[in-house]
Biopython code that builds the backbone (N, CA, C, O; Angstrom):
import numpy as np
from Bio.PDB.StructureBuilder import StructureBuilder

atoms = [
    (1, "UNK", "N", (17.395, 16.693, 17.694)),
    (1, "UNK", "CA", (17.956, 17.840, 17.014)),
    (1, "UNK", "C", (16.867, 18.476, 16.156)),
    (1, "UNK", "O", (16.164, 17.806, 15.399)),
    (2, "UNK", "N", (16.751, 19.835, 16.308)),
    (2, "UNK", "CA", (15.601, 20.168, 15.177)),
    (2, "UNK", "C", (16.159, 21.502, 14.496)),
    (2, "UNK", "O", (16.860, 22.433, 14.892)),
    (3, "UNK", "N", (15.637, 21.228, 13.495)),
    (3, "UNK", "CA", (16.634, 21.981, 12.400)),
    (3, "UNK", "C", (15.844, 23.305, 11.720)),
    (3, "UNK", "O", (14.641, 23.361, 11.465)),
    (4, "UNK", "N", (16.930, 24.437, 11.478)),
    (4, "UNK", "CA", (16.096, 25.608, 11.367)),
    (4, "UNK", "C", (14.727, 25.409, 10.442)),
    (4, "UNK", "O", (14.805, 24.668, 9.462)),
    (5, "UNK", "N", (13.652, 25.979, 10.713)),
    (5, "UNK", "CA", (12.429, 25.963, 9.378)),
    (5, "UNK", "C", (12.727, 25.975, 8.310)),
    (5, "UNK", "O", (12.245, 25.167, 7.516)),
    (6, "UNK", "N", (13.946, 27.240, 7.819)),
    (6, "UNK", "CA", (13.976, 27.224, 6.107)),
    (6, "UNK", "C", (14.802, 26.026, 5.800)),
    (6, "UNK", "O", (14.848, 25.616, 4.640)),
    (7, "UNK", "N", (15.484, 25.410, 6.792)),
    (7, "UNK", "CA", (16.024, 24.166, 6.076)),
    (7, "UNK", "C", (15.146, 23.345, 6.193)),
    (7, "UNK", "O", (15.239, 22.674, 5.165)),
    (8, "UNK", "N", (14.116, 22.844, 6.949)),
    (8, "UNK", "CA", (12.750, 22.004, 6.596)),
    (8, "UNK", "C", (12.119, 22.256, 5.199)),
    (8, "UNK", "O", (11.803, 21.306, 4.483)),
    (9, "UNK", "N", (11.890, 23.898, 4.716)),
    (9, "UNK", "CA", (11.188, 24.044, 4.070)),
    (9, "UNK", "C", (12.341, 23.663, 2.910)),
    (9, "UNK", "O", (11.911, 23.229, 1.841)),
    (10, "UNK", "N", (13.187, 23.749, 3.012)),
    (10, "UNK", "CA", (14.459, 23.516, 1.974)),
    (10, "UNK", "C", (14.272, 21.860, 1.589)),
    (10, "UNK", "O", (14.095, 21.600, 0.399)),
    (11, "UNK", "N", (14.300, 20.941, 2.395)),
    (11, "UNK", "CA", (14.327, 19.719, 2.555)),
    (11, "UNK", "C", (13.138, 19.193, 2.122)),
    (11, "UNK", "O", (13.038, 18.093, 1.578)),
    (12, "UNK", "N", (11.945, 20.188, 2.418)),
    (12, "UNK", "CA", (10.752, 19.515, 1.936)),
    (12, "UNK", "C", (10.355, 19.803, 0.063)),
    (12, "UNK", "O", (9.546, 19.337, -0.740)),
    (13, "UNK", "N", (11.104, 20.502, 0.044)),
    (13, "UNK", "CA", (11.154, 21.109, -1.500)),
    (13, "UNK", "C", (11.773, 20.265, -2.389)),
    (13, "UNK", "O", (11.335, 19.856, -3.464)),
    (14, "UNK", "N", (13.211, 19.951, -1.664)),
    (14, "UNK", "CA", (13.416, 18.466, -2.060)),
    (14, "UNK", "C", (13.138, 17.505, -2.367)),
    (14, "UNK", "O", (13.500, 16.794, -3.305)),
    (15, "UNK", "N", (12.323, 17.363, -1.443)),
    (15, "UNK", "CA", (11.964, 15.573, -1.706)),
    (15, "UNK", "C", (10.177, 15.457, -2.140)),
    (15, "UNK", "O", (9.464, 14.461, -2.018)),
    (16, "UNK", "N", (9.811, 16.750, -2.638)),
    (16, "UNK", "CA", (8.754, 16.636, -3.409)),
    (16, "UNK", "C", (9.604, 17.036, -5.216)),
    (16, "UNK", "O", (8.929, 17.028, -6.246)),
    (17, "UNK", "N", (10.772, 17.271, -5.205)),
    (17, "UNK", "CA", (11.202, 17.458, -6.559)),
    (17, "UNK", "C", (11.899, 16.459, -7.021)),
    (17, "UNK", "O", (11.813, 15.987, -8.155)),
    (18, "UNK", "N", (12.924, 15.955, -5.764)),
    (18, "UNK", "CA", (14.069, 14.589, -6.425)),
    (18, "UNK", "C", (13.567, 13.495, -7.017)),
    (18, "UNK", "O", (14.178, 12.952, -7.937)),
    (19, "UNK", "N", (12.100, 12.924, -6.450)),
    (19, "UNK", "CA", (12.155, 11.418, -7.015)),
    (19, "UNK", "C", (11.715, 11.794, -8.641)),
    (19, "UNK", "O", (12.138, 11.203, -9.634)),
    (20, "UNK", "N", (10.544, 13.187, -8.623)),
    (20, "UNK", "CA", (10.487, 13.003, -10.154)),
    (20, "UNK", "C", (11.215, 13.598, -11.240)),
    (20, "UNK", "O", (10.921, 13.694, -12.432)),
    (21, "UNK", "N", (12.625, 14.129, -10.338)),
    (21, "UNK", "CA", (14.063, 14.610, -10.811)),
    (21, "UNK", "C", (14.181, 13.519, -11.852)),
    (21, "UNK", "O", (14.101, 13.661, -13.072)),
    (22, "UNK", "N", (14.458, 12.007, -10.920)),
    (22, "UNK", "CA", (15.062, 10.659, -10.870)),
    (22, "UNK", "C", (14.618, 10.282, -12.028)),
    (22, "UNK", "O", (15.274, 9.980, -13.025)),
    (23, "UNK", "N", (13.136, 10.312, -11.835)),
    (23, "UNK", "CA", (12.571, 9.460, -12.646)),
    (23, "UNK", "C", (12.590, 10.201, -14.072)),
    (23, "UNK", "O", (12.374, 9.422, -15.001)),
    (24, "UNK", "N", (12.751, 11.226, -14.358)),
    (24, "UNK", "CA", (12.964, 12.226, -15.724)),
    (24, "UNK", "C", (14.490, 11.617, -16.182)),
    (24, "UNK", "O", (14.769, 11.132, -17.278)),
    (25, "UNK", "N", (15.201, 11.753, -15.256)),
    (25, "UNK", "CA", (16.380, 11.283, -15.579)),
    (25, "UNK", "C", (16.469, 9.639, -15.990)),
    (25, "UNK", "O", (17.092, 9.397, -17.024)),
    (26, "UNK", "N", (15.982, 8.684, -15.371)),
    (26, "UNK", "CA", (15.714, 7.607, -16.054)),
    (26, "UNK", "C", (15.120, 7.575, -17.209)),
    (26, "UNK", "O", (15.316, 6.583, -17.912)),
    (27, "UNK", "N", (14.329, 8.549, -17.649)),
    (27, "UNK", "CA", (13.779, 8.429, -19.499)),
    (27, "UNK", "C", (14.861, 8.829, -20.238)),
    (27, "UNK", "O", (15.300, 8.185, -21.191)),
    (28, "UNK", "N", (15.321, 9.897, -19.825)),
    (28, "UNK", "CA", (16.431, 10.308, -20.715)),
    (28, "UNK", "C", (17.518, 9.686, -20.608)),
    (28, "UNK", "O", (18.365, 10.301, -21.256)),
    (29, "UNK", "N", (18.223, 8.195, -19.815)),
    (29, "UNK", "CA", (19.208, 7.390, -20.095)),
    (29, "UNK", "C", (18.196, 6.369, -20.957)),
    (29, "UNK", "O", (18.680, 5.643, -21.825)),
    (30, "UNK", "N", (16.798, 6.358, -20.673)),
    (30, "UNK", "CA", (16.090, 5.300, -21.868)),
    (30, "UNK", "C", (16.393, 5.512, -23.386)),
    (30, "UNK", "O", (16.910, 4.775, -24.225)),
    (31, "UNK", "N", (15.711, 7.228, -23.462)),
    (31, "UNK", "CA", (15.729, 7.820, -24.906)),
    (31, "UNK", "C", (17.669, 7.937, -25.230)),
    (31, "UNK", "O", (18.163, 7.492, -26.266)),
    (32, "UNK", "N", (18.296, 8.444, -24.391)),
    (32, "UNK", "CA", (19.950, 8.640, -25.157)),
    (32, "UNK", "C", (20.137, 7.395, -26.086)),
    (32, "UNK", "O", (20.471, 7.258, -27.263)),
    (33, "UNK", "N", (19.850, 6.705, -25.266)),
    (33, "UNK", "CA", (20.295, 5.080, -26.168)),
    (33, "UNK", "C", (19.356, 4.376, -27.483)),
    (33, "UNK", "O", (19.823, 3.434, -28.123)),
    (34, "UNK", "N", (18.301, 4.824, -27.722)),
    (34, "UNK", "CA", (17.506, 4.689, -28.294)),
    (34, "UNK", "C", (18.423, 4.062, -29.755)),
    (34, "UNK", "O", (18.555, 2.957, -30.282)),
    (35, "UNK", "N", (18.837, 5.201, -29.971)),
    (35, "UNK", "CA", (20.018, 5.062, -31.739)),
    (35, "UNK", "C", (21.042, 4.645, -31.654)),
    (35, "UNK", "O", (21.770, 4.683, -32.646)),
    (36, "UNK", "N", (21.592, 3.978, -30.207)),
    (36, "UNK", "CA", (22.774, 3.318, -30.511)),
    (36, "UNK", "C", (22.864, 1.655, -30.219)),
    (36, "UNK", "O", (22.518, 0.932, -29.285)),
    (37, "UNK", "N", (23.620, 1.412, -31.726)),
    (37, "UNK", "CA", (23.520, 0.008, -31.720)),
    (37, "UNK", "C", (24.032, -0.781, -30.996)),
    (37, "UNK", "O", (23.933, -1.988, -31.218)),
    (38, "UNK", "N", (24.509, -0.432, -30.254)),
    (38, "UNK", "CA", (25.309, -1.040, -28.953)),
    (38, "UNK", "C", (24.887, -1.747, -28.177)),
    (38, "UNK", "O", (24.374, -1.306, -27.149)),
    (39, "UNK", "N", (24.977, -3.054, -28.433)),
    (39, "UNK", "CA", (23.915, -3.566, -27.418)),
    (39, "UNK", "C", (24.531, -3.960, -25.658)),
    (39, "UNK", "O", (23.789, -4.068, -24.681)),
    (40, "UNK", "N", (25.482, -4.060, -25.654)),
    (40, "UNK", "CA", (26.157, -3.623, -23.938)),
    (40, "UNK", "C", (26.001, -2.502, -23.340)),
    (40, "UNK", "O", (26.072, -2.546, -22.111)),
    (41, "UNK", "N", (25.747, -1.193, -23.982)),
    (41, "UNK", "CA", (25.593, 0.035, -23.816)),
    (41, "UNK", "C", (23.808, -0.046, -23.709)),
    (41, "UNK", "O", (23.384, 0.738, -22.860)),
    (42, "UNK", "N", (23.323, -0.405, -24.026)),
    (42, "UNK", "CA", (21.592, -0.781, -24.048)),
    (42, "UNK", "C", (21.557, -1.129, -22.300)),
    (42, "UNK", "O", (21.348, -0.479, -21.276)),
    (43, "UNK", "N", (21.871, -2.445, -22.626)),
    (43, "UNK", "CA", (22.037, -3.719, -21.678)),
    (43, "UNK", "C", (22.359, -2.797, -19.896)),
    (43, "UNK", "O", (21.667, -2.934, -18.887)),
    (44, "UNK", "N", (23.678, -1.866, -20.067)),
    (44, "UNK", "CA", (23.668, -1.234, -18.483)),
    (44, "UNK", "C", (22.589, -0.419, -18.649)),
    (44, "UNK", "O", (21.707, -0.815, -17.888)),
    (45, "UNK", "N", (22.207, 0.595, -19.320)),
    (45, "UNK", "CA", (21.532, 1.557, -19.886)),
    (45, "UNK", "C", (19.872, 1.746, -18.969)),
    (45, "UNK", "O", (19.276, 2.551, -18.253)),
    (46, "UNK", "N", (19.726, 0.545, -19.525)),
    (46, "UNK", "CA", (17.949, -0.129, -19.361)),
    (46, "UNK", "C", (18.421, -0.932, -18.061)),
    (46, "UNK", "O", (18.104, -0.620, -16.913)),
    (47, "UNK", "N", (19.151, -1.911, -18.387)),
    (47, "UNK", "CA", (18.927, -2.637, -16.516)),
    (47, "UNK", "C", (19.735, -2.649, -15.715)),
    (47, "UNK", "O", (19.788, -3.637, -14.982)),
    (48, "UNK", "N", (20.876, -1.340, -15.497)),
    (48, "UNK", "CA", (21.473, -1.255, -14.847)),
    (48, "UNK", "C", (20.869, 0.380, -14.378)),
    (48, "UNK", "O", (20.146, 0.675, -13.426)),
    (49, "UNK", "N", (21.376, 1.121, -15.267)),
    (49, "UNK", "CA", (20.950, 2.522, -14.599)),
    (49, "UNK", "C", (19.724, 2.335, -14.433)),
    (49, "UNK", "O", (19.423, 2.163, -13.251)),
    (50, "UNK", "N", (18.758, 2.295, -15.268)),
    (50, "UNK", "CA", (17.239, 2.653, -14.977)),
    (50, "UNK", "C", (16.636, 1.550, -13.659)),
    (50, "UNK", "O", (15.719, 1.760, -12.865)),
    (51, "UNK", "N", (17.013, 1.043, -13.715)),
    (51, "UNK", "CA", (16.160, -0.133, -12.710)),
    (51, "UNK", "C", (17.017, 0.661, -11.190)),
    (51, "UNK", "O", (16.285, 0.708, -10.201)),
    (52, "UNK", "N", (18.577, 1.293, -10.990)),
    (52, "UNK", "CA", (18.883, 1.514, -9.989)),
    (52, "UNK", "C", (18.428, 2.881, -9.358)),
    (52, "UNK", "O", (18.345, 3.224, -8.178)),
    (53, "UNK", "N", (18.065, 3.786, -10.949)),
    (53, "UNK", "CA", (18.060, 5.493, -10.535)),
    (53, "UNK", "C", (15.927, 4.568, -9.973)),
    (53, "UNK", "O", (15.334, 5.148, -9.063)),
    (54, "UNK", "N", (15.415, 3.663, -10.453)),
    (54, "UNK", "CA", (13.830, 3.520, -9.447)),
    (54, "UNK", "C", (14.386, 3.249, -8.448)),
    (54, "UNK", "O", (14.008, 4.068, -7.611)),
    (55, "UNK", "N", (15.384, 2.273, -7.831)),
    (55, "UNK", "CA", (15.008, 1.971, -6.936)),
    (55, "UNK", "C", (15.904, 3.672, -5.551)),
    (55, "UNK", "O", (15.475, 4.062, -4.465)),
    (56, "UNK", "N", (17.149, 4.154, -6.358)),
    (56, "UNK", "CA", (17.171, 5.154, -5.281)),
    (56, "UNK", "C", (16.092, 6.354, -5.283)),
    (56, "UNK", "O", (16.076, 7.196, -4.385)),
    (57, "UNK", "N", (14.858, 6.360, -6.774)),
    (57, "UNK", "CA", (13.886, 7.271, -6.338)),
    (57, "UNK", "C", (13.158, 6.515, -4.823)),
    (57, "UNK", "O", (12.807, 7.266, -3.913)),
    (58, "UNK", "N", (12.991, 5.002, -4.691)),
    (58, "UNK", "CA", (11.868, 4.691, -3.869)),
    (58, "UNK", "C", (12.431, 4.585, -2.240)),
    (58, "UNK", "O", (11.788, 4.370, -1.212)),
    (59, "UNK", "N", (14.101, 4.860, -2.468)),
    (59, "UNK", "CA", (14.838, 5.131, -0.840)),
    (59, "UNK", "C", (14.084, 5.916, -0.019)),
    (59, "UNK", "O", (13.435, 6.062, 1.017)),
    (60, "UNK", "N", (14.662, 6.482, -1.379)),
    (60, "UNK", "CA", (14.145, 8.373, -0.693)),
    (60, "UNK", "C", (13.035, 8.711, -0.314)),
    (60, "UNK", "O", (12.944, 9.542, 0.590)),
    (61, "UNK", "N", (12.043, 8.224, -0.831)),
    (61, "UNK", "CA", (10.839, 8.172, -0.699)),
    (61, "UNK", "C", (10.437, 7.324, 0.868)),
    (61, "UNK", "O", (9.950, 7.668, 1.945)),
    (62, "UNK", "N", (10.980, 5.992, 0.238)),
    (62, "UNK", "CA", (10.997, 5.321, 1.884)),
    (62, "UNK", "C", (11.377, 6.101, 3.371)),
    (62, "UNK", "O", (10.648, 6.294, 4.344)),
    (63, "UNK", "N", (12.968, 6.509, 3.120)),
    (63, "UNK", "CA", (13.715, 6.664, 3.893)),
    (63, "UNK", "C", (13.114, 8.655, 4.845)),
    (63, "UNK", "O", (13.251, 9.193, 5.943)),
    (64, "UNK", "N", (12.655, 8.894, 3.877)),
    (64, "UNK", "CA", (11.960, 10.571, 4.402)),
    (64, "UNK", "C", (10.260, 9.699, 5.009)),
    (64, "UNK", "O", (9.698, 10.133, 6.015)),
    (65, "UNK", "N", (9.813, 8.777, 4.397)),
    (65, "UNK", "CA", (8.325, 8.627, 4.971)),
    (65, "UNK", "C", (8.123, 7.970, 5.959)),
    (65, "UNK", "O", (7.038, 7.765, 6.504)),
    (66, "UNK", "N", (9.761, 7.371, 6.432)),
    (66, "UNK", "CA", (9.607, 6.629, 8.052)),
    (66, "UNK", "C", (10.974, 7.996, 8.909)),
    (66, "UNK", "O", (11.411, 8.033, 10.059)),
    (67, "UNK", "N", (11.114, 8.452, 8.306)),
    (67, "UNK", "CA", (12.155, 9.301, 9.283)),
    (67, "UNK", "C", (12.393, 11.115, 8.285)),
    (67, "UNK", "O", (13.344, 11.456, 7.583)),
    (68, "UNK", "N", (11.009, 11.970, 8.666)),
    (68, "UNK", "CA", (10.967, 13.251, 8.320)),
    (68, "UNK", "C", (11.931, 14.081, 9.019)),
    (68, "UNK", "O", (12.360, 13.534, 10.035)),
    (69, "UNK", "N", (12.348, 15.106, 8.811)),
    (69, "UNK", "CA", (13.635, 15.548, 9.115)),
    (69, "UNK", "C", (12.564, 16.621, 10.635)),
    (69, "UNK", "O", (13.164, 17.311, 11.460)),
    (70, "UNK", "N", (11.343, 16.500, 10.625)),
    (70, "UNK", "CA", (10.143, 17.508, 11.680)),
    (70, "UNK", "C", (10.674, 16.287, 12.777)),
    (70, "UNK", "O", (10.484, 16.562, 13.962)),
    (71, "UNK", "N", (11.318, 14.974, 12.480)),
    (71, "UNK", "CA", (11.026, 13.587, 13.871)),
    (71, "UNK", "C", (11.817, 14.425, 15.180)),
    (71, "UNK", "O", (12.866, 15.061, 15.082)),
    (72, "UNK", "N", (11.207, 14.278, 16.094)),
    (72, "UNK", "CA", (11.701, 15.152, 17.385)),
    (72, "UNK", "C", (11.945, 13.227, 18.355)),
    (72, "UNK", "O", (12.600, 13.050, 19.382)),
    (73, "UNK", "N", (11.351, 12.384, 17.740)),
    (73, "UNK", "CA", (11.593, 11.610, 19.204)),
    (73, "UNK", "C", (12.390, 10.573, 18.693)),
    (73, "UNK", "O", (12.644, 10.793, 17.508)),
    (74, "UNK", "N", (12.958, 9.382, 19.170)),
    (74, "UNK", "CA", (13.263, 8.445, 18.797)),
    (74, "UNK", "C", (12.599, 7.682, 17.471)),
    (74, "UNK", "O", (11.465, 7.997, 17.109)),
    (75, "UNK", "N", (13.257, 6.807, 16.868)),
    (75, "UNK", "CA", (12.430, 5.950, 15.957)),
    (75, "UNK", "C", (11.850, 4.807, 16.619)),
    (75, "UNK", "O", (12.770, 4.565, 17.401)),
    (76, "UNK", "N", (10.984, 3.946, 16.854)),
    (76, "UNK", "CA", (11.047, 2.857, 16.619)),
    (76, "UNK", "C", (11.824, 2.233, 16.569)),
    (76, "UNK", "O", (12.747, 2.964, 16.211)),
    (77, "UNK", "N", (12.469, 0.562, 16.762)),
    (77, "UNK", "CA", (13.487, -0.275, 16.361)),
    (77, "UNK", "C", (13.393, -0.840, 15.114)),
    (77, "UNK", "O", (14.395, -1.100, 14.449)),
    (78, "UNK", "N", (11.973, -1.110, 14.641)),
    (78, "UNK", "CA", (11.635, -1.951, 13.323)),
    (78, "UNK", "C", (11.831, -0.861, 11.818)),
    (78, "UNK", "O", (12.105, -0.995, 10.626)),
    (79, "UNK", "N", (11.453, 0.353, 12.891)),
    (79, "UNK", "CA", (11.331, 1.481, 11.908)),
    (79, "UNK", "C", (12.567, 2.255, 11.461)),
    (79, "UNK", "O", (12.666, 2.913, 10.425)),
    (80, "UNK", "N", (13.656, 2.041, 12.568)),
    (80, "UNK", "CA", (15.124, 2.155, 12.807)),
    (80, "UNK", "C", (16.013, 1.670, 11.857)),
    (80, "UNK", "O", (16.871, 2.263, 11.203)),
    (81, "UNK", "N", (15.552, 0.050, 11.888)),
    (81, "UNK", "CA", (16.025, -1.059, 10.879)),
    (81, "UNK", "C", (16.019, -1.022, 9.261)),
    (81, "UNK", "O", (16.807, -1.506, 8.448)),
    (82, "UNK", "N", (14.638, -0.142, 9.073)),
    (82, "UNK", "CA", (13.549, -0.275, 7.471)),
    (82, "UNK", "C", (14.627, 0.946, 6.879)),
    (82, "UNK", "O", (14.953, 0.990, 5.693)),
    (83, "UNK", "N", (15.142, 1.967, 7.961)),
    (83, "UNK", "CA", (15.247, 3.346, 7.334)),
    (83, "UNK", "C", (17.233, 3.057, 7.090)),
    (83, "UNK", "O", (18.043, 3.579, 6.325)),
    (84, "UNK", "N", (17.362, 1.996, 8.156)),
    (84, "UNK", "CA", (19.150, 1.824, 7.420)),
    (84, "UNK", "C", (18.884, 1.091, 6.254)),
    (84, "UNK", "O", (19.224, 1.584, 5.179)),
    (85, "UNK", "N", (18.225, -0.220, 6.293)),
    (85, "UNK", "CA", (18.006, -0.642, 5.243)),
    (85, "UNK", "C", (18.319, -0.058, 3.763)),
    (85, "UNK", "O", (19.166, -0.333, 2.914)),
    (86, "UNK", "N", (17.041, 1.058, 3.854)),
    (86, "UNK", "CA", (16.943, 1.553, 2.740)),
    (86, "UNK", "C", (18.372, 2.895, 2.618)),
    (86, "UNK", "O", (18.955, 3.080, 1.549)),
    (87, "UNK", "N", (18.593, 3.397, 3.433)),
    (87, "UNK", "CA", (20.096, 3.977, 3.584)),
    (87, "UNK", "C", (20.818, 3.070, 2.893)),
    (87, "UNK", "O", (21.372, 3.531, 1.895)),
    (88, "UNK", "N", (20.993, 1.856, 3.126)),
    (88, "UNK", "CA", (21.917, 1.194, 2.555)),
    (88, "UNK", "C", (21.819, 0.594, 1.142)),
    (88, "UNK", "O", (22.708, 0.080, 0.463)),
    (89, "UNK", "N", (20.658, 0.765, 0.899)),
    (89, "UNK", "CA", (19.945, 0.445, -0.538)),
    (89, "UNK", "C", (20.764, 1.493, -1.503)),
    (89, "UNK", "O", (21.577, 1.234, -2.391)),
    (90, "UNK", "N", (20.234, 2.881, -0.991)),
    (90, "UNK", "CA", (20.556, 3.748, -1.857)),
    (90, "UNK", "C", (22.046, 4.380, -2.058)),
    (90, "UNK", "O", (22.367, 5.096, -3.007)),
    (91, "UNK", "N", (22.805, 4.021, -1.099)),
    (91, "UNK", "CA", (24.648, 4.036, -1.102)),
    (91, "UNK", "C", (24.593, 2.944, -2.327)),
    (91, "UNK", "O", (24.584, 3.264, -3.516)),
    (92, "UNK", "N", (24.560, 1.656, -1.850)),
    (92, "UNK", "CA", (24.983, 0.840, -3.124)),
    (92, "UNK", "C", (24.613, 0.794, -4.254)),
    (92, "UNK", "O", (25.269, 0.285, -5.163)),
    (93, "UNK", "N", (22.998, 1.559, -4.434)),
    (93, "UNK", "CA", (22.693, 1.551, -5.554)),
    (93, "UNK", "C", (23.361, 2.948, -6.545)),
    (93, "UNK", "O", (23.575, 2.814, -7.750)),
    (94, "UNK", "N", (23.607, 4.157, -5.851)),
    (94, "UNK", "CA", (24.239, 4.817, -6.306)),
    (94, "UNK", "C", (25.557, 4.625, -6.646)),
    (94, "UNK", "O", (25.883, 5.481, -7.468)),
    (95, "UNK", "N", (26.318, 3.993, -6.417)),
    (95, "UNK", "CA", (27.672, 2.952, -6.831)),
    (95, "UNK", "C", (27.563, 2.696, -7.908)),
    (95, "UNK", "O", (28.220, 2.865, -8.935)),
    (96, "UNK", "N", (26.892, 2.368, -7.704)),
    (96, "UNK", "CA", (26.080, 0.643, -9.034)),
    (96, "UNK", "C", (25.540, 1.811, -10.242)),
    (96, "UNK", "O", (25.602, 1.507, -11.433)),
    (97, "UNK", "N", (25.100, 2.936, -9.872)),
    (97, "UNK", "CA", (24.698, 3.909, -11.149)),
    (97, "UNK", "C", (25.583, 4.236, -11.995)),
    (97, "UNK", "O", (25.429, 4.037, -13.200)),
    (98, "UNK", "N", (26.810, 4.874, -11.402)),
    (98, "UNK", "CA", (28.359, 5.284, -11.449)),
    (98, "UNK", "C", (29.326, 3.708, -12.389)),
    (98, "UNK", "O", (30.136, 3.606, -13.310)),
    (99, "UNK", "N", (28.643, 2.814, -11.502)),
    (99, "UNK", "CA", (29.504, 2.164, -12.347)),
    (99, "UNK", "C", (28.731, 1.794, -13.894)),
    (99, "UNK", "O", (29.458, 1.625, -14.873)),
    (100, "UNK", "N", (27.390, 1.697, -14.013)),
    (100, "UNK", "CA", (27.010, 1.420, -15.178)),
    (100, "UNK", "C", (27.186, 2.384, -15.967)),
    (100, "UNK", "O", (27.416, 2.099, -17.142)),
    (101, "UNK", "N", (27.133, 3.827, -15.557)),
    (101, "UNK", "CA", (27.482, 4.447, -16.706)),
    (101, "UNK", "C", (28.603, 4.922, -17.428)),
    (101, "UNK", "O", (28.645, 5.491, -18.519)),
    (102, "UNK", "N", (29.787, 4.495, -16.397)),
    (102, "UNK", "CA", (31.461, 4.068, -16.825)),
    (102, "UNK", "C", (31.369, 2.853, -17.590)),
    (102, "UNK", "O", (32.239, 2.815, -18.460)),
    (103, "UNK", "N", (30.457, 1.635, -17.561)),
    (103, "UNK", "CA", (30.766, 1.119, -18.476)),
    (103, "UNK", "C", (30.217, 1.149, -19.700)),
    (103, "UNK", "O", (30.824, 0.808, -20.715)),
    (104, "UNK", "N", (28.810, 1.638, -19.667)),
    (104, "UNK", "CA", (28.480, 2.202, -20.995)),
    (104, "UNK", "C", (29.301, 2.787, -21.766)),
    (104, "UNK", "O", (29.522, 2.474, -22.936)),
    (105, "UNK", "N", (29.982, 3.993, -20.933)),
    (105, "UNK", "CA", (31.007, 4.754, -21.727)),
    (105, "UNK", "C", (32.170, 4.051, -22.558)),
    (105, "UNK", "O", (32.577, 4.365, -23.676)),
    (106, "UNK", "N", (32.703, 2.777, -21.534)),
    (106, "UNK", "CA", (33.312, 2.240, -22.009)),
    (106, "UNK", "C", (33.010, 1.244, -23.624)),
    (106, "UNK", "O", (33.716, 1.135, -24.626)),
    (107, "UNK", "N", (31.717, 0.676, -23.293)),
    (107, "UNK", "CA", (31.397, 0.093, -24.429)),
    (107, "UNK", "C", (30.881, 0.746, -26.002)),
    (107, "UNK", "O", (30.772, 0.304, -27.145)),
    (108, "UNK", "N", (30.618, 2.207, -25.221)),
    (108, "UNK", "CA", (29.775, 2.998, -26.509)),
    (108, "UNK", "C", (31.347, 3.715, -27.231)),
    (108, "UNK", "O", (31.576, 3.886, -28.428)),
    (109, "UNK", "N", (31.850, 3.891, -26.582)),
    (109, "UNK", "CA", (33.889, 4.676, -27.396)),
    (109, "UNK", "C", (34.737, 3.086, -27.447)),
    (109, "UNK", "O", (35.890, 3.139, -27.875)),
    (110, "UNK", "N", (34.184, 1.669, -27.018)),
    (110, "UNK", "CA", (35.266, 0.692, -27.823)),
    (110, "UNK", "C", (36.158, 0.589, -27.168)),
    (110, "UNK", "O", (37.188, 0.241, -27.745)),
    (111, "UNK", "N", (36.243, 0.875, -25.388)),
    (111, "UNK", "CA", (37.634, 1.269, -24.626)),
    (111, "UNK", "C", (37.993, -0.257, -24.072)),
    (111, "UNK", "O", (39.046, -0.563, -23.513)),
    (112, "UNK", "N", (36.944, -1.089, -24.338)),
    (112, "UNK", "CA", (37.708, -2.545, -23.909)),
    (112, "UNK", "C", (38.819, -2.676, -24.087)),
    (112, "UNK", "O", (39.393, -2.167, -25.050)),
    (113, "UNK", "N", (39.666, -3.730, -22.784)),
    (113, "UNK", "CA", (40.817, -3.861, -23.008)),
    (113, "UNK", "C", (40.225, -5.440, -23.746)),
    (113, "UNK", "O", (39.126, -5.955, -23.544)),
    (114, "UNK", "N", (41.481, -6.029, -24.742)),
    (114, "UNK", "CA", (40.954, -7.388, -25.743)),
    (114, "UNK", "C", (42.091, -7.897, -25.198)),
    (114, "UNK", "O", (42.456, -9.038, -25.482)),
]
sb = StructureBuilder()
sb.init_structure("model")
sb.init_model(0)
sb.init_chain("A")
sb.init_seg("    ")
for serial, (resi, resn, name, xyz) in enumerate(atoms, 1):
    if name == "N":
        sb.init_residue(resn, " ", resi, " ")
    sb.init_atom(name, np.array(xyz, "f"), 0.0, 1.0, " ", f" {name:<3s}", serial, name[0])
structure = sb.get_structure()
């Protein structure tokens, strides 16, 4: 399947902007938390979001540098494998973002159930 140019050029605009989208966005869940004493709200903050928004910057990165949207032929099988892989990296890790920052929320407003 090959896809019109301006959506290449669309796609390639992309993925020279998203990972250091990602990674901007990981400082600023670093710095938000900075002043709050919360230390469960820290705790998803730092090693839940930030460690997940690196690893879906390095999908993407992966997942476009073994399979460019220009690929006209088949993949590879090994190369087939690397690119679900990381497909599947970045579904769960985006989950896993969603849920840490529902529970931050939860811990930074006190919404525990006791």
């Amino acid at each position: 399947m090959q896809y019109p140019l301006e959506a290449l050029k669309e796609l390639a605009r992309g993925l020279d902007e998203i990972p250091s989208q990602l990674q901007q966005l990981q400082m600023d869940c670093f710095l938000s938390c900075n002043d709050i004493p919360n230390e469960r709200v820290k705790e998803y903050m730092f090693h839940g979001v930030g460690r997940r928004l690196n690893v879906l910057r390095h999908t993407i990165i992966n997942v476009f540098g073994h399979f460019p949207p220009s690929t006209e032929e088949k993949l590879d099988r090994d190369v087939l494998i690397d690119v679900q892989i990381n497909l599947q990296a970045f579904f769960i890790n985006l989950i896993g973002v969603f849920d840490n920052w529902a529970w931050s929320f939860v811990h930074l407003h006190q919404l525990e159930a006791n």
